[in-house]
TIFIDO-577617 format. One record per atom (N, C-alpha, C): residue in one letter; atom name; x, y, z negated. Coordinates in steps of 0.05 Angstrom, whole numbers. Layout:
BEGIN
NODE  residu  atome    east   north      up
NODE       A     CA       X       Y       Z
...
//
This chain:
BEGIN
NODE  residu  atome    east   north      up
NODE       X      N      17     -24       0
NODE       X     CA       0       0       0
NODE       X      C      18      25       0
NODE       X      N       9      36      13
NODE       X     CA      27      71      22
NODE       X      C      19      89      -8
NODE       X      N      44     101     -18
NODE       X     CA      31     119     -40
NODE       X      C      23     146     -30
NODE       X      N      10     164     -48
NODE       X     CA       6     192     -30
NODE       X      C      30     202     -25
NODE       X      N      51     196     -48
NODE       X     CA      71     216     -40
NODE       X      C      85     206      -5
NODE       X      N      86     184       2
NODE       X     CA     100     172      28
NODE       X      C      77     183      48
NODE       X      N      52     186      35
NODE       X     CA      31     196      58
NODE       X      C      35     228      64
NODE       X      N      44     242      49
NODE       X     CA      45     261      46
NODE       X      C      70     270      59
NODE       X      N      90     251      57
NODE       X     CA     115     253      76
NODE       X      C     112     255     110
NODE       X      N      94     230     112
NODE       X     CA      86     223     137
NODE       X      C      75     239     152
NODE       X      N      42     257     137
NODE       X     CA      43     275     148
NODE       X      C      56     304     153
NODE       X      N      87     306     136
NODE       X     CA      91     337     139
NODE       X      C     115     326     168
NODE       X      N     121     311     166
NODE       X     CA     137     300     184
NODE       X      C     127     307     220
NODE       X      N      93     293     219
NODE       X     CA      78     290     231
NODE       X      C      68     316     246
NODE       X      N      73     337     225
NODE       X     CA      50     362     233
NODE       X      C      87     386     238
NODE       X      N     106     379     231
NODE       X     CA     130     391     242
NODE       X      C     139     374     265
NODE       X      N     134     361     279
NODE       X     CA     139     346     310
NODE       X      C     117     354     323
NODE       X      N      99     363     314
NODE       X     CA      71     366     329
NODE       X      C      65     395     333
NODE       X      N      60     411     356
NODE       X     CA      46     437     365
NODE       X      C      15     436     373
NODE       X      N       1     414     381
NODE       X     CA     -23     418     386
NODE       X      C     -43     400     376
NODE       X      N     -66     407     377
NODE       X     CA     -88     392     351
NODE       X      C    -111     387     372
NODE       X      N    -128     366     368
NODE       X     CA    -156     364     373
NODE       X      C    -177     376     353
NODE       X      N    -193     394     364
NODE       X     CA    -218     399     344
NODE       X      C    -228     391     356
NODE       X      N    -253     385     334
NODE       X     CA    -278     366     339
NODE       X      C    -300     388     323
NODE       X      N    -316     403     338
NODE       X     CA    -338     422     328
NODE       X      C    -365     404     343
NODE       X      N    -385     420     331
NODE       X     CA    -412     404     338
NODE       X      C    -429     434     329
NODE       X      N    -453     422     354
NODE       X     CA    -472     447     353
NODE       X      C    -506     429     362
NODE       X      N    -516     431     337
NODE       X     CA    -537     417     349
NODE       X      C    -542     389     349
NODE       X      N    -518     371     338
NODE       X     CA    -512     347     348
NODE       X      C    -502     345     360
NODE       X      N    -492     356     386
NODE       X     CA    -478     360     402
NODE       X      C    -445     364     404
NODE       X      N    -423     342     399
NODE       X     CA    -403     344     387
NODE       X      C    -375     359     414
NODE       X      N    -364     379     414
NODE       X     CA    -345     388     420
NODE       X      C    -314     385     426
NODE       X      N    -301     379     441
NODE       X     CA    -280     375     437
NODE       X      C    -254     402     433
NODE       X      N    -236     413     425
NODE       X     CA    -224     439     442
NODE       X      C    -190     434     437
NODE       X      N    -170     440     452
NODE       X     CA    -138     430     442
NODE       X      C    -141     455     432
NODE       X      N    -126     460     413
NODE       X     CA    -113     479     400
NODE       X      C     -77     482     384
NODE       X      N     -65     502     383
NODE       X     CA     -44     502     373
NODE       X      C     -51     519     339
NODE       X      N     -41     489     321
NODE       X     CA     -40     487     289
NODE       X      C     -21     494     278
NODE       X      N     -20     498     257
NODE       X     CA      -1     505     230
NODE       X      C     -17     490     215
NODE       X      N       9     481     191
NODE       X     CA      -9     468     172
NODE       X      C      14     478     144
NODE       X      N      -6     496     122
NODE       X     CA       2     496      92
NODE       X      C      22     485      81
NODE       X      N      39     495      65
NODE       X     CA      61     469      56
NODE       X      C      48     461      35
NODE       X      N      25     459      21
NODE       X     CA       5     442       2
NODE       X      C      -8     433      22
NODE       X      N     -13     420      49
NODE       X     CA     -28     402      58
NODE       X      C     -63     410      63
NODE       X      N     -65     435      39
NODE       X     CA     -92     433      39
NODE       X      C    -110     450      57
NODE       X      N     -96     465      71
NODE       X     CA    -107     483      93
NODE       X      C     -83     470     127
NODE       X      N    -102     467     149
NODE       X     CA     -94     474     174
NODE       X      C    -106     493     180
NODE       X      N     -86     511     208
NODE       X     CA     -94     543     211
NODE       X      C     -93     534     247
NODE       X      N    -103     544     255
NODE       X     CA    -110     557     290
NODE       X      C    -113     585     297
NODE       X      N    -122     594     323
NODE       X     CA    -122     619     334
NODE       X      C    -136     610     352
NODE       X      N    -163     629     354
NODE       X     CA    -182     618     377
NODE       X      C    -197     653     387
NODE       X      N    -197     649     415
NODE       X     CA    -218     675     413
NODE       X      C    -250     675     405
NODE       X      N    -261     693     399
NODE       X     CA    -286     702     381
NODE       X      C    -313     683     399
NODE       X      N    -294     692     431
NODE       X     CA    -313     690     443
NODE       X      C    -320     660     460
NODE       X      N    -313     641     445
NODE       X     CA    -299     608     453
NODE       X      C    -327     594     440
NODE       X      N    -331     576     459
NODE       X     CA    -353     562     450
NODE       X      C    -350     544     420
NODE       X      N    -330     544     417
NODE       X     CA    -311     528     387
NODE       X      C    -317     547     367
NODE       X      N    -315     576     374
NODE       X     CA    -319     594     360
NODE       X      C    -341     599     341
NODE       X      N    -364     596     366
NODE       X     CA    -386     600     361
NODE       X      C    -394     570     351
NODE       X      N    -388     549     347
NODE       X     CA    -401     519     339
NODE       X      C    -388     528     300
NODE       X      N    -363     532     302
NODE       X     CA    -355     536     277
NODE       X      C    -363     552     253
NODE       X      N    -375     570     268
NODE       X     CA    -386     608     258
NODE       X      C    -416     582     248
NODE       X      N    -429     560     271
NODE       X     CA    -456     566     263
NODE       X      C    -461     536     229
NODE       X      N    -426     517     238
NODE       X     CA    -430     492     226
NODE       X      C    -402     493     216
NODE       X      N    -389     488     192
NODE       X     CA    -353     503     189
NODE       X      C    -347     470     191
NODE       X      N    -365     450     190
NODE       X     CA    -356     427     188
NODE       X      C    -346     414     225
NODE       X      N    -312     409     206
NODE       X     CA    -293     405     232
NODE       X      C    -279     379     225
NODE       X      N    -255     373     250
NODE       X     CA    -244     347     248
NODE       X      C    -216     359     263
NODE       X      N    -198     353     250
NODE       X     CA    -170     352     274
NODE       X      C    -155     328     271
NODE       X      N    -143     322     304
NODE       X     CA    -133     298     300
NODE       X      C    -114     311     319
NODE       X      N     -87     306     309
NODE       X     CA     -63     313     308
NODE       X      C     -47     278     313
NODE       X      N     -31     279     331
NODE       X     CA     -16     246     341
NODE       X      C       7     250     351
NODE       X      N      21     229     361
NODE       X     CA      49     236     362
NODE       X      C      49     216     395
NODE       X      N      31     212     392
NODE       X     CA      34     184     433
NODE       X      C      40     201     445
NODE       X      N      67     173     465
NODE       X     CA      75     178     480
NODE       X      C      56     181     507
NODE       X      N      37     167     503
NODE       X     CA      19     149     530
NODE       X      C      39     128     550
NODE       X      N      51     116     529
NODE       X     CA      64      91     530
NODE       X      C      49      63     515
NODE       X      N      62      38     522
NODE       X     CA      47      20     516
NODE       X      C      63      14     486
NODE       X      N      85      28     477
NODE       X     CA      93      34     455
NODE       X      C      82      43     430
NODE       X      N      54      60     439
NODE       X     CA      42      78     419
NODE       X      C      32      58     396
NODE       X      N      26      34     417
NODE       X     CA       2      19     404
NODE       X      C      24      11     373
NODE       X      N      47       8     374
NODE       X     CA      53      -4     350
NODE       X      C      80      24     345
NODE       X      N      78      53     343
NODE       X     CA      93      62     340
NODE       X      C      79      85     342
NODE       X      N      58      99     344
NODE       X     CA      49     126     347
NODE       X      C      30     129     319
NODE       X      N      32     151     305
NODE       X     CA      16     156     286
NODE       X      C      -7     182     294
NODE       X      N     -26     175     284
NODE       X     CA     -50     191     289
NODE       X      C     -61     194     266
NODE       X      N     -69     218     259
NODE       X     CA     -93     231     237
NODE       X      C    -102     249     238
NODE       X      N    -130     248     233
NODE       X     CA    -150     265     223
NODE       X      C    -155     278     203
NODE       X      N    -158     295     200
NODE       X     CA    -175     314     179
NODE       X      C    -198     327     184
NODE       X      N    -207     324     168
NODE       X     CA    -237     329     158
NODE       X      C    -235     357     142
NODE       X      N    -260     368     146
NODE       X     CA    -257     402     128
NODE       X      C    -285     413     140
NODE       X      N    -275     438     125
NODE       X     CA    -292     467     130
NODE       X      C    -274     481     143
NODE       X      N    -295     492     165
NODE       X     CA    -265     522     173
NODE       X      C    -276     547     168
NODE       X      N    -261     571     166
NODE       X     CA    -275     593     166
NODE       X      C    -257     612     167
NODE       X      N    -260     634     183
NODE       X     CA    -247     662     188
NODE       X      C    -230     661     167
NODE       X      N    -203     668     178
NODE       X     CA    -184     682     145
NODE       X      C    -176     709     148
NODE       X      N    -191     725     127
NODE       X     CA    -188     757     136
NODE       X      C    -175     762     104
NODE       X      N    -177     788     111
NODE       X     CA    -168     805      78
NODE       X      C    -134     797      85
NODE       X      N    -126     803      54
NODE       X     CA    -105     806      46
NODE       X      C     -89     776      55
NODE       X      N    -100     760      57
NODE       X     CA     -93     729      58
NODE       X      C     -86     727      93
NODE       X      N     -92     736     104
NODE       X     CA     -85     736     140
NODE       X      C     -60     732     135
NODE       X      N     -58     761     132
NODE       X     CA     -27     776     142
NODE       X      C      -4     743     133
NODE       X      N       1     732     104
NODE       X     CA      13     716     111
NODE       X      C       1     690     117
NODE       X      N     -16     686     117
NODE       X     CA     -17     652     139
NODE       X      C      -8     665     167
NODE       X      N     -24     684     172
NODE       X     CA      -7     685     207
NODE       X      C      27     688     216
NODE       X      N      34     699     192
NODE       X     CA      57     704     196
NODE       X      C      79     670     192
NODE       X      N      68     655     181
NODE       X     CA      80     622     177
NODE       X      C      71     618     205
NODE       X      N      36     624     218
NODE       X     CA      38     613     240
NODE       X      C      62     616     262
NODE       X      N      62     637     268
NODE       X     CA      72     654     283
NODE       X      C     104     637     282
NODE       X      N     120     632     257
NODE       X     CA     132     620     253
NODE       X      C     140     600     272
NODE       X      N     117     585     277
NODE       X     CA     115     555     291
NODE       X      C     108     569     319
NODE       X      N      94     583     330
NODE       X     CA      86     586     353
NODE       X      C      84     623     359
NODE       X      N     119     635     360
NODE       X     CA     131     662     366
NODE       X      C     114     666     391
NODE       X      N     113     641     409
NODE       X     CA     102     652     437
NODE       X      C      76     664     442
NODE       X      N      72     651     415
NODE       X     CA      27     665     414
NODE       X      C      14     687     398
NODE       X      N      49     700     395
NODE       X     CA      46     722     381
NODE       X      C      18     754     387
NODE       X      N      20     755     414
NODE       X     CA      10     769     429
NODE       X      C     -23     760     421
NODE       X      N     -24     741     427
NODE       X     CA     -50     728     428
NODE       X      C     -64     720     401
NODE       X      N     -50     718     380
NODE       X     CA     -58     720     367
NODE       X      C     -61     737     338
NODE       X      N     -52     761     353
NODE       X     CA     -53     788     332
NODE       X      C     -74     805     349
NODE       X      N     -87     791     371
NODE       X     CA    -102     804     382
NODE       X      C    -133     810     371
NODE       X      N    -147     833     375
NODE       X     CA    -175     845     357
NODE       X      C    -186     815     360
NODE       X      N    -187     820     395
NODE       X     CA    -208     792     390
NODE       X      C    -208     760     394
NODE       X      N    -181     758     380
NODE       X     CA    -185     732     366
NODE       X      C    -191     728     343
NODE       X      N    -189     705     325
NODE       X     CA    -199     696     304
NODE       X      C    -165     677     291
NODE       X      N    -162     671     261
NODE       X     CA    -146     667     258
NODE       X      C    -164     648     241
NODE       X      N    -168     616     247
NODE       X     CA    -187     602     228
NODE       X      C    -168     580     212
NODE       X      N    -172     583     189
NODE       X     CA    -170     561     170
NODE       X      C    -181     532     166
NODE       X      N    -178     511     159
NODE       X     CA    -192     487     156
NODE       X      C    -186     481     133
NODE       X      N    -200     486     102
NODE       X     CA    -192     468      85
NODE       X      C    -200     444      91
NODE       X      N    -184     426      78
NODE       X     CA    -184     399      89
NODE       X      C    -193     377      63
NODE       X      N    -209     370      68
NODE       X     CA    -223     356      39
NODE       X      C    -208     327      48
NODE       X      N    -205     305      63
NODE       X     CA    -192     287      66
NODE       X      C    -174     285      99
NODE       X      N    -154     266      93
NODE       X     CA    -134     260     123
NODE       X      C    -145     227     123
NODE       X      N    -141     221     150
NODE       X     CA    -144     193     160
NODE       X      C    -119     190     174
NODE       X      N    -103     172     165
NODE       X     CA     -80     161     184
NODE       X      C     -87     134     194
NODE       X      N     -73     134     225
NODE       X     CA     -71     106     228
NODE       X      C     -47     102     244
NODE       X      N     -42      74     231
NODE       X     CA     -12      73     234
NODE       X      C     -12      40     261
NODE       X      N       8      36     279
NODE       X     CA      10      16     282
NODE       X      C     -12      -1     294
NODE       X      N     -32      19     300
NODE       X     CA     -59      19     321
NODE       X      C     -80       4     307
NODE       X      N     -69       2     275
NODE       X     CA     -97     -11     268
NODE       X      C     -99      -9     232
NODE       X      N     -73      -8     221
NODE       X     CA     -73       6     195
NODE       X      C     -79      38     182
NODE       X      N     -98      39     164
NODE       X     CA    -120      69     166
NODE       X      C    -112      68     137
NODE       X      N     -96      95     141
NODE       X     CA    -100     104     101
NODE       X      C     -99     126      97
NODE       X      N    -123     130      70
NODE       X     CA    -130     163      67
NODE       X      C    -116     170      49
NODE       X      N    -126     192      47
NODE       X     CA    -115     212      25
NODE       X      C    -142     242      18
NODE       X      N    -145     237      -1
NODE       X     CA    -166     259      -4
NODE       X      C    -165     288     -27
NODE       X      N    -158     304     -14
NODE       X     CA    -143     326     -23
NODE       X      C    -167     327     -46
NODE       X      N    -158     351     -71
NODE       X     CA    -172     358     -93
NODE       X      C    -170     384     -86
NODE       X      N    -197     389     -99
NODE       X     CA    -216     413     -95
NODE       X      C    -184     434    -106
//
C-alpha cells in the first residue's frame, strides 16, 4: 500500500513534469471537456489555471464550481500501459481575486513566463480548484487516493 507521503511525492513530481491539464466542467448534465495550462500549490490543496471570461468552461464553472483535472504523463506509446501515471482531482473552482491573486499568479507565471500576457489580461480569469480528493492510477490498473482535509 502507497503511504500519503510517497503519494504526495508522486504527485509533486507529476504536476513539475507536467504543463497541461484536462478539465472536466458540466452544464446541465452535459459534461465538458477543455486542455488547460495548471499550476499546482506546494500544499497540494489548490490547482490554478487561466481561462478567458468569455470560454464556455468559464461560463459551466461560474454556473457549477464542481470540476475534475486529469493531469498524465503518456507517452501514446504501448509503454504507458505499465509506466504512465494519471490523476484526477476532484474540487470546487472559483475566481481568485483580492489580495490572494497577485501571488498565486505570480508562482503561475513561474511555470508558464510565456502566458504572461494572457494571463494578466482584464479579461481573463485566474481560477483556482480546491481539491477535496486525487485519484492516481498507476501501471494501467492500480488506483489510489488521497483525500485532502478541509
Amino acid at each position: 500500500m502507497e503511504t500519503p507521503e510517497r503519494f504526495r511525492k508522486r504527485l509533486v513530481e507529476l504536476f513539475n513534469s507536467q504543463t497541461l491539464a484536462s478539465l472536466s466542467t458540466q452544464k446541465d448534465g452535459q459534461p465538458y471537456a477543455s486542455l488547460v495550462a495548471f499550476n499546482a500549490a506546494d500544499d497540494l490543496k489548490h490547482l490554478y489555471f487561466v481561462t478567458p471570461k468569455t470560454t464556455r468552461k468559464f461560463a459551466n464553472l461560474s454556473a457549477d464550481g464542481r470540476v475534475a483535472l486529469m493531469i498524465n504523463n503518456s507517452t501514446n506509446t504501448d509503454s504507458d500501459f505499465h509506466e504512465a501515471i494519471s490523476v484526477t482531482a476532484v474540487g470546487t473552482a472559483n475566481e481568485v481575486s483580492g489580495l490572494e491573486k497577485e501571488g498565486v499568479l505570480s508562482q503561475y507565471l513561474a511555470k508558464h513566463p510565456y502566458l504572461e500576457d494572457f494571463a494578466r489580461a482584464k479579461t481573463c480569469a485566474l481560477v483556482g480548484v480546491r481539491v477535496a480528493s486525487y485519484f492516481m492510477v498507476r501501471n494501467f490498473q492500480i488506483v489510489t487516493e488521497l483525500h485532502m482535509e478541509s
